[in-house]
N, CA, C and O atoms as CSV, one atom per row, in Angstrom:
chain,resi,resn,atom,element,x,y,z
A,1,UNK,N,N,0.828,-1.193,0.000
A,1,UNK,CA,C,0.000,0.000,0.000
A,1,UNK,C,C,0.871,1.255,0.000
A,1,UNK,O,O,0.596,2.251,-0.669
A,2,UNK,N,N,1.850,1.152,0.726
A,2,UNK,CA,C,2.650,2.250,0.771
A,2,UNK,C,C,3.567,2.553,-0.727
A,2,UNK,O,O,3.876,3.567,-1.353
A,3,UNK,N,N,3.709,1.624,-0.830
A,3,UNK,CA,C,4.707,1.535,-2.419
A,3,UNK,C,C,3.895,2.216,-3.125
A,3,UNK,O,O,4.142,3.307,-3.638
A,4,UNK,N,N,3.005,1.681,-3.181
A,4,UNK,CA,C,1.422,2.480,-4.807
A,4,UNK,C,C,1.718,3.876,-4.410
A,4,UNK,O,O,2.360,4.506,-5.250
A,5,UNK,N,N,1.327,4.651,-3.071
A,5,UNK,CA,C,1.334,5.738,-2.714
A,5,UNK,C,C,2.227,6.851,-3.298
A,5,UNK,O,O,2.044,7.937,-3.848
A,6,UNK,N,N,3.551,5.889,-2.831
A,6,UNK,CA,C,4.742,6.600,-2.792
A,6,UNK,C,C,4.812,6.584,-4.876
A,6,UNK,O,O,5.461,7.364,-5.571
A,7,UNK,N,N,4.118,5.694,-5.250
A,7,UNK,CA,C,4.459,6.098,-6.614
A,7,UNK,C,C,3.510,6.819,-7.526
A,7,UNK,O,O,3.726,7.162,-8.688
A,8,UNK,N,N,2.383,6.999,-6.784
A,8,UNK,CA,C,1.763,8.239,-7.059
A,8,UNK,C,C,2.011,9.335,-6.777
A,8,UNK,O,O,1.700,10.198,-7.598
A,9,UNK,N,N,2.668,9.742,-5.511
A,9,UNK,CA,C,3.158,11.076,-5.336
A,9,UNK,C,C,4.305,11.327,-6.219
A,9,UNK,O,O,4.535,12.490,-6.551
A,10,UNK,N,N,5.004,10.431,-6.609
A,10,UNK,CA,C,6.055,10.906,-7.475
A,10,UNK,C,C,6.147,11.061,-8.794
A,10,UNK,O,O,6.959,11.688,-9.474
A,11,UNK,N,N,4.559,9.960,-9.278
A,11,UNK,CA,C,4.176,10.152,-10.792
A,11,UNK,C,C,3.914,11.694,-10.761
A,11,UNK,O,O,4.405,12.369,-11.665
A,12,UNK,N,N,2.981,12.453,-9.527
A,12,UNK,CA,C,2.317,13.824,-9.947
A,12,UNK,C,C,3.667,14.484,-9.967
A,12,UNK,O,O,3.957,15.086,-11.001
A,13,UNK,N,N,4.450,14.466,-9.080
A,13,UNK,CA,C,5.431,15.288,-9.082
A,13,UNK,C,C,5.976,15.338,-10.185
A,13,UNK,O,O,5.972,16.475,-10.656
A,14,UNK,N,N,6.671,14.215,-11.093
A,14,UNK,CA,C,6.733,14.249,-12.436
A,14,UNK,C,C,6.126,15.314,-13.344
A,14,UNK,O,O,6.671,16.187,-14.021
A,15,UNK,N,N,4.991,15.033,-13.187
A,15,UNK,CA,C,3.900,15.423,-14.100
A,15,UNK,C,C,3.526,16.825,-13.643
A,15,UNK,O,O,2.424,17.344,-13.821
A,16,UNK,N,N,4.361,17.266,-13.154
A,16,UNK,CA,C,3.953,19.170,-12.707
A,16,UNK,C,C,4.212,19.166,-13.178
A,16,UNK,O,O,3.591,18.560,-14.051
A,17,UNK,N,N,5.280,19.642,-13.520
A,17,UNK,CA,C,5.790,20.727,-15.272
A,17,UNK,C,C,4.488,20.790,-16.449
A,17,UNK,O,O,3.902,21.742,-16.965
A,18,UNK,N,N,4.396,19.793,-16.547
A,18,UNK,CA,C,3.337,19.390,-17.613
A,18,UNK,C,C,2.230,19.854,-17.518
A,18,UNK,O,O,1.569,20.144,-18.515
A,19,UNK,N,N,1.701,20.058,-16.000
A,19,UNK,CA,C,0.419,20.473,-15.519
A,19,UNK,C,C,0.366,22.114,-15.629
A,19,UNK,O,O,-0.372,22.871,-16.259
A,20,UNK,N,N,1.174,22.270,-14.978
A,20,UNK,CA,C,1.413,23.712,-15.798
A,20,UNK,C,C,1.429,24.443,-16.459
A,20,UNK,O,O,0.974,25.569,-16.255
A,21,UNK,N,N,1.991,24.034,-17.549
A,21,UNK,CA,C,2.051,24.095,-18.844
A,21,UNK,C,C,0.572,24.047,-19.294
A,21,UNK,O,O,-0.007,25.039,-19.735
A,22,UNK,N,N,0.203,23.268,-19.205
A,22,UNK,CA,C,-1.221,22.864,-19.842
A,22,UNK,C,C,-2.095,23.806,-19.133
A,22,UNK,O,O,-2.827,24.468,-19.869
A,23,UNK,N,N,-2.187,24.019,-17.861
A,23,UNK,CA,C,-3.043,24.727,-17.050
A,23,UNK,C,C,-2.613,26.190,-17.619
A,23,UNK,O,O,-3.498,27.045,-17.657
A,24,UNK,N,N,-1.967,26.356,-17.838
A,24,UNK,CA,C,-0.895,27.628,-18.034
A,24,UNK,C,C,-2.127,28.863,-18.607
A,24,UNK,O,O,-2.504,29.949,-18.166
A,25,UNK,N,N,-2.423,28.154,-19.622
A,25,UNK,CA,C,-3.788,29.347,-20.748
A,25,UNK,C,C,-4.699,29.855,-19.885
A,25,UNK,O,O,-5.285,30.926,-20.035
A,26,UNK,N,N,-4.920,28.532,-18.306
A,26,UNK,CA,C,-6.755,28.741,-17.941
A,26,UNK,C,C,-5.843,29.605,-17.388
A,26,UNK,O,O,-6.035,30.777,-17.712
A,27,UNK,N,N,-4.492,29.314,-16.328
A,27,UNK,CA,C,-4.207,30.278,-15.357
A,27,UNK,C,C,-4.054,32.300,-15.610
A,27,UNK,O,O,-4.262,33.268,-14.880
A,28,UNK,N,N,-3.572,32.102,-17.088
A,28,UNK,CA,C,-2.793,33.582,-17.419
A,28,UNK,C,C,-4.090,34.583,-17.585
A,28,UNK,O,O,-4.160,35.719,-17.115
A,29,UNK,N,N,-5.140,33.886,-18.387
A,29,UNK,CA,C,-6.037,35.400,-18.450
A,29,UNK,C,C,-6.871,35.420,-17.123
A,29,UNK,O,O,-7.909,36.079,-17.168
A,30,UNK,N,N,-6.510,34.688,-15.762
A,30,UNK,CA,C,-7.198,35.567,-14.930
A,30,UNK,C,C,-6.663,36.180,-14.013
A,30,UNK,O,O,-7.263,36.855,-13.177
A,31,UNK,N,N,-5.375,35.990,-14.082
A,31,UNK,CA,C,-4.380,36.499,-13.686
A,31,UNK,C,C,-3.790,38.046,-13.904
A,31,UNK,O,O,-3.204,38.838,-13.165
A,32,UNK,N,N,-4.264,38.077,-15.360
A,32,UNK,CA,C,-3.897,39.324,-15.812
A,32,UNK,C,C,-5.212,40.147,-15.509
A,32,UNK,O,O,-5.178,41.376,-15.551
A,33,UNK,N,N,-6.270,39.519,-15.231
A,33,UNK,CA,C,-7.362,40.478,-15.257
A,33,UNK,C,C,-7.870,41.315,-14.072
A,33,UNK,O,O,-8.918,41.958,-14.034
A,34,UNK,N,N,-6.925,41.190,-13.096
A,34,UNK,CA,C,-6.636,42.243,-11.908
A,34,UNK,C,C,-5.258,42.821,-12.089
A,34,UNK,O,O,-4.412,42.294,-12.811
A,35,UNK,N,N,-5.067,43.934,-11.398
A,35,UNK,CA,C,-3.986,44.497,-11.588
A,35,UNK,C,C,-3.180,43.552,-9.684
A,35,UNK,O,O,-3.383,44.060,-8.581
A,36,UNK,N,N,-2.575,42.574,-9.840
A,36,UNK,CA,C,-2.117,42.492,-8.541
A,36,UNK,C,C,-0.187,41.731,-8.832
A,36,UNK,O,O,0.333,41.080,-9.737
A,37,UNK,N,N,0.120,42.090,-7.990
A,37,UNK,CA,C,2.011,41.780,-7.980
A,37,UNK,C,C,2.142,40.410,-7.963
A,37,UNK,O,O,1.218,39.597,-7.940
A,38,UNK,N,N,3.213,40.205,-7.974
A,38,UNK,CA,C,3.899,38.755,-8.228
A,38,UNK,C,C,2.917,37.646,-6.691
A,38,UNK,O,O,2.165,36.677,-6.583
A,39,UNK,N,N,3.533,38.533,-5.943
A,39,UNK,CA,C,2.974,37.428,-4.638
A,39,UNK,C,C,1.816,36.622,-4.556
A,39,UNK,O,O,1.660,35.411,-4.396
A,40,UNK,N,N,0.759,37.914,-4.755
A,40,UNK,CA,C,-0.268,37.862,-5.257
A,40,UNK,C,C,-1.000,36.924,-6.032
A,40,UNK,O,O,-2.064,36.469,-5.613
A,41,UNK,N,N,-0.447,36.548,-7.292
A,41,UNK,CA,C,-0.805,36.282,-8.166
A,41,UNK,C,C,-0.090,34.770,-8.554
A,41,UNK,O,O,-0.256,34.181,-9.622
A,42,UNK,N,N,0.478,34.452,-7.774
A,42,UNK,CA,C,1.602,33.234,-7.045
A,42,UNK,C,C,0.285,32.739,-5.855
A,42,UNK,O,O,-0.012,31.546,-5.912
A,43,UNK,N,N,-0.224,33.313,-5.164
A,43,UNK,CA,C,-0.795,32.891,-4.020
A,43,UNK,C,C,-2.196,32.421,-4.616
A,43,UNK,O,O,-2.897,31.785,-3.830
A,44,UNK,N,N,-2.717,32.650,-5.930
A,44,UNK,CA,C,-3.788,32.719,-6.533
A,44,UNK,C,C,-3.532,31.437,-7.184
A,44,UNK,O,O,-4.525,30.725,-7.037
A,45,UNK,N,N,-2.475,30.764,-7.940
A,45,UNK,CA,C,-2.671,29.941,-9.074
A,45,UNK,C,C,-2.146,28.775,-7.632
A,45,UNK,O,O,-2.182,27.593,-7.975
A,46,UNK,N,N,-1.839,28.938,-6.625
A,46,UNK,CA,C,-1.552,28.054,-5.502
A,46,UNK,C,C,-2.900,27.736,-5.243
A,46,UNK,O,O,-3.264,26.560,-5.223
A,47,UNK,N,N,-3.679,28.675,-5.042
A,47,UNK,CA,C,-5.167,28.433,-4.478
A,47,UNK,C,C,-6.045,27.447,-5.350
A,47,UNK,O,O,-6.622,26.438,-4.944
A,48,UNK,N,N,-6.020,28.012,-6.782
A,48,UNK,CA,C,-6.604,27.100,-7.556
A,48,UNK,C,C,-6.385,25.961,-7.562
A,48,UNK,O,O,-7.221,25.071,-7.408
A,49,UNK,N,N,-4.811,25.791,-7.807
A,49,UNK,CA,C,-3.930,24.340,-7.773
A,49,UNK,C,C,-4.701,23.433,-6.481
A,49,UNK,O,O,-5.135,22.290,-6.622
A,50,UNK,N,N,-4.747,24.138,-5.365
A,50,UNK,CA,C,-4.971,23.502,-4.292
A,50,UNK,C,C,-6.362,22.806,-4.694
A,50,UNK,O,O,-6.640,21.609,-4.616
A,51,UNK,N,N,-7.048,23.716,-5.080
A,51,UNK,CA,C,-8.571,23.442,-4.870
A,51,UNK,C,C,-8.705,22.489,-6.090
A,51,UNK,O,O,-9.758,21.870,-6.240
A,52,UNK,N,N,-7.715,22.353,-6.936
A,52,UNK,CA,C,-8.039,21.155,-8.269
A,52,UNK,C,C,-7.159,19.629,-7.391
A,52,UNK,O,O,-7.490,18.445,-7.451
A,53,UNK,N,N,-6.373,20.057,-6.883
A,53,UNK,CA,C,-5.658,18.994,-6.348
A,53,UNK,C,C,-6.804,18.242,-5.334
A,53,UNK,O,O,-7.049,17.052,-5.531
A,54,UNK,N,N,-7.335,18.809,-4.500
A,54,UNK,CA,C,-8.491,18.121,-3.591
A,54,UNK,C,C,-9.475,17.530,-4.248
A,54,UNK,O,O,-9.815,16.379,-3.974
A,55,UNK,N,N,-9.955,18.127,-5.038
A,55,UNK,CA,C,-11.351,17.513,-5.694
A,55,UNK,C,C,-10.746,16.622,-6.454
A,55,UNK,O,O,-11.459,15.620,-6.396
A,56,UNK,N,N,-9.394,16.310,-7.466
A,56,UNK,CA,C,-9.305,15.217,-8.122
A,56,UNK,C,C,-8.683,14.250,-6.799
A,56,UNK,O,O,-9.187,13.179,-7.137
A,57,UNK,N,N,-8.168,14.035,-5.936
A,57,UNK,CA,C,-8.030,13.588,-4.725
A,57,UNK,C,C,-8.877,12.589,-4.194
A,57,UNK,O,O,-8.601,11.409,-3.980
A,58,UNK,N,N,-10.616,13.575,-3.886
A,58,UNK,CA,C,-11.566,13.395,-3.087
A,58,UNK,C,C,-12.472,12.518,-4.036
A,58,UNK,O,O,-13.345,11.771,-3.596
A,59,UNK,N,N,-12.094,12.727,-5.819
A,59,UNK,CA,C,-12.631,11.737,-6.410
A,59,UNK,C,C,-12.143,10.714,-6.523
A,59,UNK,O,O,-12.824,9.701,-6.677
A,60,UNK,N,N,-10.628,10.698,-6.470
A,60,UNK,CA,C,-9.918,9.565,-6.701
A,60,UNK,C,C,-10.069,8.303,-5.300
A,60,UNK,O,O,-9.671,7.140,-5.234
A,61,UNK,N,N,-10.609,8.925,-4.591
A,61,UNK,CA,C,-10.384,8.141,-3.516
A,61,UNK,C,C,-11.819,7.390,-3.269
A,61,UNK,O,O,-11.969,6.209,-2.959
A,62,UNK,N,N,-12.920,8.457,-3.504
A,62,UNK,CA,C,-14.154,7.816,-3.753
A,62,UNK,C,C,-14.688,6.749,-4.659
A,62,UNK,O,O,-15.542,5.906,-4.386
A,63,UNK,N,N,-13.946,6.953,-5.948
A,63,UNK,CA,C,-13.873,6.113,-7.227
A,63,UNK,C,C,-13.323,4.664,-6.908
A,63,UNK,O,O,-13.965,3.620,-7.019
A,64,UNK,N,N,-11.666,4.837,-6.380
A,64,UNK,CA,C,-10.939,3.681,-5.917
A,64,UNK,C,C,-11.739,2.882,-4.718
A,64,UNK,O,O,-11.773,1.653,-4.766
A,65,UNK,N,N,-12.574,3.803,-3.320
A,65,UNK,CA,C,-13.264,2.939,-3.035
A,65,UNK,C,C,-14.272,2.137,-3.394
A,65,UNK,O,O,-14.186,1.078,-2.773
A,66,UNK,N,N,-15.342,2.170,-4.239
A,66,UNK,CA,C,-16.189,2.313,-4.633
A,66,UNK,C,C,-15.556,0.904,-6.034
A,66,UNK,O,O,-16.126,-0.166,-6.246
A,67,UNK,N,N,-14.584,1.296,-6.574
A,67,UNK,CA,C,-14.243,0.535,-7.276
A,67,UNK,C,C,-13.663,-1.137,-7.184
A,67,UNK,O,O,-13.846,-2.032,-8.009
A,68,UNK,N,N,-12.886,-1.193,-5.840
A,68,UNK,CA,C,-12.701,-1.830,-4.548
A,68,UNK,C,C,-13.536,-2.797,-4.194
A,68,UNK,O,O,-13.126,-3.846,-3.696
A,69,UNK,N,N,-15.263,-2.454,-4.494
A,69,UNK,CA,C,-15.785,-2.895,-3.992
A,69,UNK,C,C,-17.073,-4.138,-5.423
A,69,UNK,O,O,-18.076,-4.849,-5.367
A,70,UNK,N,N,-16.186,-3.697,-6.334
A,70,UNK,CA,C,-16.894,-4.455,-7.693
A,70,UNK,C,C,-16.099,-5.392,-7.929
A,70,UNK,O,O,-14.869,-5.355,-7.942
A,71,UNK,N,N,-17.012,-6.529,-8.181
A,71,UNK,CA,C,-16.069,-7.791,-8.161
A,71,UNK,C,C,-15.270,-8.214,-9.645
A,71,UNK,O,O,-15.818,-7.776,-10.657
A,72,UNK,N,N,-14.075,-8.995,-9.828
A,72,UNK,CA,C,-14.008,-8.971,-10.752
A,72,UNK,C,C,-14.298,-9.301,-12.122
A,72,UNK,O,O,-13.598,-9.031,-13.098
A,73,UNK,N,N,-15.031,-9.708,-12.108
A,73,UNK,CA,C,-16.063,-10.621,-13.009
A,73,UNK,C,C,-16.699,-10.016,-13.156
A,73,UNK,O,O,-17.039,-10.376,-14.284
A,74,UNK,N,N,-17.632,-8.762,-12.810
A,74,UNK,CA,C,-17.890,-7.595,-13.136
A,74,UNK,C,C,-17.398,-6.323,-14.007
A,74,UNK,O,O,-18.153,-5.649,-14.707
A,75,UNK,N,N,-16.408,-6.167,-13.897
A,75,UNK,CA,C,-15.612,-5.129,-14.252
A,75,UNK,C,C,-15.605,-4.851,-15.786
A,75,UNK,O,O,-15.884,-3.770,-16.305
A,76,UNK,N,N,-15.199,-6.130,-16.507
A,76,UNK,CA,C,-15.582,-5.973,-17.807
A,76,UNK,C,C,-16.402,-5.444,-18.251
A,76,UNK,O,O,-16.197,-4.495,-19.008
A,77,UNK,N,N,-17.801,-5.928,-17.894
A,77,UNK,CA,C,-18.830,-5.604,-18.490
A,77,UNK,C,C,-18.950,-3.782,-17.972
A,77,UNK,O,O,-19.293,-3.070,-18.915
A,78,UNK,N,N,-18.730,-3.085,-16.746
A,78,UNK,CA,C,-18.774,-2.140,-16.122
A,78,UNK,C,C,-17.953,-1.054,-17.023
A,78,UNK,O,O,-18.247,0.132,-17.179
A,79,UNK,N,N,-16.937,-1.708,-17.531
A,79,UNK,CA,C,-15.815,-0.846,-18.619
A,79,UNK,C,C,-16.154,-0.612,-19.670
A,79,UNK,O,O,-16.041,0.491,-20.204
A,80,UNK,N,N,-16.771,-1.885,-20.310
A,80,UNK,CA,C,-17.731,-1.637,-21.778
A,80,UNK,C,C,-18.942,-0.496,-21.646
A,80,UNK,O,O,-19.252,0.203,-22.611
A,81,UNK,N,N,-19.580,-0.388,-20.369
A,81,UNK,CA,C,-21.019,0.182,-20.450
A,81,UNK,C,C,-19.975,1.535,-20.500
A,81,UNK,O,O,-19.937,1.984,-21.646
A,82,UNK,N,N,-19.339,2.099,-19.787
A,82,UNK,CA,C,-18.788,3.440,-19.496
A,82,UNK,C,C,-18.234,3.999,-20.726
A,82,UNK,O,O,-18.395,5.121,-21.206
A,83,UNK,N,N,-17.222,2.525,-21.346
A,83,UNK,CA,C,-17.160,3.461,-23.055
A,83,UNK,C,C,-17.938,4.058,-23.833
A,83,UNK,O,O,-17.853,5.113,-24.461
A,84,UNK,N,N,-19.105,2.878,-23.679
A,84,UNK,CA,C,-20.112,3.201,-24.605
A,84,UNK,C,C,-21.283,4.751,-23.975
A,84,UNK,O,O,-22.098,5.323,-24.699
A,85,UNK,N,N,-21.110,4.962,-23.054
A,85,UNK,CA,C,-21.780,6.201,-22.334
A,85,UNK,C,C,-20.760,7.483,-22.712
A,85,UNK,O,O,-21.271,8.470,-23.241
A,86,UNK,N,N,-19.324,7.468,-22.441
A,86,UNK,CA,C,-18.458,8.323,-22.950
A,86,UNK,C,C,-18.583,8.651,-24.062
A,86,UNK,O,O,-18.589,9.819,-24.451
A,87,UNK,N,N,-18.732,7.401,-24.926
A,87,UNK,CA,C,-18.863,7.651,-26.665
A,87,UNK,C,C,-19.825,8.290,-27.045
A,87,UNK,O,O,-19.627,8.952,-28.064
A,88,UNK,N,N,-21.276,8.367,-26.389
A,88,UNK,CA,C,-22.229,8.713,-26.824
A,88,UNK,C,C,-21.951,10.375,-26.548
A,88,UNK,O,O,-22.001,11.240,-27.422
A,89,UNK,N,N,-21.594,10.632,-24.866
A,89,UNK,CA,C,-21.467,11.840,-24.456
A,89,UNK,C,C,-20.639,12.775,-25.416
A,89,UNK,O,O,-20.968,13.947,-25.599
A,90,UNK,N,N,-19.623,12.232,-25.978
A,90,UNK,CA,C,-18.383,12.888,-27.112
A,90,UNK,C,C,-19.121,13.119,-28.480
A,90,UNK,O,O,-18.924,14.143,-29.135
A,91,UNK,N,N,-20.074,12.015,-28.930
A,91,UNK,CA,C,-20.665,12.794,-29.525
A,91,UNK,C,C,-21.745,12.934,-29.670
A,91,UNK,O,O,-21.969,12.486,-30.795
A,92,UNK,N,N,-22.794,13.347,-29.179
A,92,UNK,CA,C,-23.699,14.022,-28.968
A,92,UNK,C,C,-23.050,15.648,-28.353
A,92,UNK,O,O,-23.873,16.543,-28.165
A,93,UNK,N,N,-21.873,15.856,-28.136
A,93,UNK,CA,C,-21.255,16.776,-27.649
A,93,UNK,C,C,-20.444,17.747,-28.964
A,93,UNK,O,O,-20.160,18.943,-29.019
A,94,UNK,N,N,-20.257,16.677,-29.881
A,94,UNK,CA,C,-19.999,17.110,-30.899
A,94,UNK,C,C,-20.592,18.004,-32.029
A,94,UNK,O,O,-20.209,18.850,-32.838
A,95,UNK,N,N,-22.084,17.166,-31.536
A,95,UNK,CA,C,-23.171,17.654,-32.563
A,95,UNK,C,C,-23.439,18.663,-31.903
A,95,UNK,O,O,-22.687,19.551,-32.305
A,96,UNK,N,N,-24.491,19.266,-30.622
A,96,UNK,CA,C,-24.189,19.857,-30.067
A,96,UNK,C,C,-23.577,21.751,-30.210
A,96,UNK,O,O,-24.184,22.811,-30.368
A,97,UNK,N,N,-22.089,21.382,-30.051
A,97,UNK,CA,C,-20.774,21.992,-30.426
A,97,UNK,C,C,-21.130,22.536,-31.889
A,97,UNK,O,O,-21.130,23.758,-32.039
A,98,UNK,N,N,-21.476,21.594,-33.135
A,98,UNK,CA,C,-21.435,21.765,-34.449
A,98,UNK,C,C,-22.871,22.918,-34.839
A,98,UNK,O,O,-22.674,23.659,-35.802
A,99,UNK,N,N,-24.098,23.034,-34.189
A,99,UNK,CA,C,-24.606,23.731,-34.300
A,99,UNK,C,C,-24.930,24.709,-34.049
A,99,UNK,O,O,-25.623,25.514,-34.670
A,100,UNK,N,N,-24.270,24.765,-32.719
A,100,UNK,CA,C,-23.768,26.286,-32.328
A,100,UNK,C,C,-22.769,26.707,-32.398
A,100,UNK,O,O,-22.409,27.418,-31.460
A,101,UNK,N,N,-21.973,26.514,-33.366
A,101,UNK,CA,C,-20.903,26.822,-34.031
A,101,UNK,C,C,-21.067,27.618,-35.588
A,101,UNK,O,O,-20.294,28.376,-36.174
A,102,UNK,N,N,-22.113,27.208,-35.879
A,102,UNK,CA,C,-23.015,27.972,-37.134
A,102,UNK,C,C,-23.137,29.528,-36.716
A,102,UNK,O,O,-23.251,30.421,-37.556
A,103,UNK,N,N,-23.091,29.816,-34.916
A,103,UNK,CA,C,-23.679,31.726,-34.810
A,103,UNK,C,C,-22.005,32.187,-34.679
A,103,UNK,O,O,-21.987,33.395,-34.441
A,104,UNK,N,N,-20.921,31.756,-34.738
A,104,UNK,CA,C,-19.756,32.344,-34.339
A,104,UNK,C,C,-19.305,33.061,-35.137
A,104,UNK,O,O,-19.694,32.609,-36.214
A,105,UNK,N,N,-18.587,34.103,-35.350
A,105,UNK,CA,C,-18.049,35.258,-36.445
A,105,UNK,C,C,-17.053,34.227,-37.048
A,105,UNK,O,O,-17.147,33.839,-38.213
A,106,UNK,N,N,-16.303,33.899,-36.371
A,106,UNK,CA,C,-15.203,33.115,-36.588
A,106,UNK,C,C,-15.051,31.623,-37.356
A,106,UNK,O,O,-15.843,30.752,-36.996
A,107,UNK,N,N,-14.209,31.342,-38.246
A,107,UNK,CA,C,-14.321,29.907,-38.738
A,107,UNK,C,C,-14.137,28.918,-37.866
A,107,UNK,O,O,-13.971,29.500,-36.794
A,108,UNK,N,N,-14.058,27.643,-37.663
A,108,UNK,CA,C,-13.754,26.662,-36.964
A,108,UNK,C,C,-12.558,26.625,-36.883
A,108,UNK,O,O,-11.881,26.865,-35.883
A,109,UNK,N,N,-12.012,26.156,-38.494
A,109,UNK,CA,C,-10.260,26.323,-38.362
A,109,UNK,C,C,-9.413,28.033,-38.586
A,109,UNK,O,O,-8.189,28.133,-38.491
């Protein structure tokens, strides 16, 4: 138990840079949209961080229990239904997306 742990904390740690980076776009325009100093604005993308770090946390832990508790002979079938719910959600999300994409000034590409 401790091993898994210890290699999750070190996968995320890894994977900051990356998170960053990626987070980087949501973080900069709200950042810029007060006038506040470095500290500031350091103490802000900490806050967020924090508050994304808990909730994927508080799901991960709910999920893993919860998951824990499905037997395995189950699981298959549990993995198939979820693709097929994802798939639908992606596109029906697509379509969606595609028709209100018809009022935008802007092209797609």
């Amino acid at each position: 138990m401790t091993s898994c742990l210890t290699h999750g904390v070190f996968l995320g740690l890894a994977m900051c840079t990356t998170c960053l980076a990626t987070c980087g776009p949501i973080h900069a325009p709200y950042l810029m949209e007060y006038n506040r100093g470095l500290n500031k604005s350091l103490l802000a993308v900490l806050e967020m961080s924090a508050g994304w770090f808990l909730a994927y946390g508080l799901f991960g832990l709910v999920a893993g229990h919860f998951g824990a508790k499905i037997a395995i002979t189950h699981r298959p079938y549990l993995t198939a239904v979820a693709y097929f719910l994802l798939s639908a959600l992606l596109i029906s999300s697509a379509i969606v997306t595609f028709r209100y994409e018809k009022m935008c000034a802007f092209s797609r590409w």
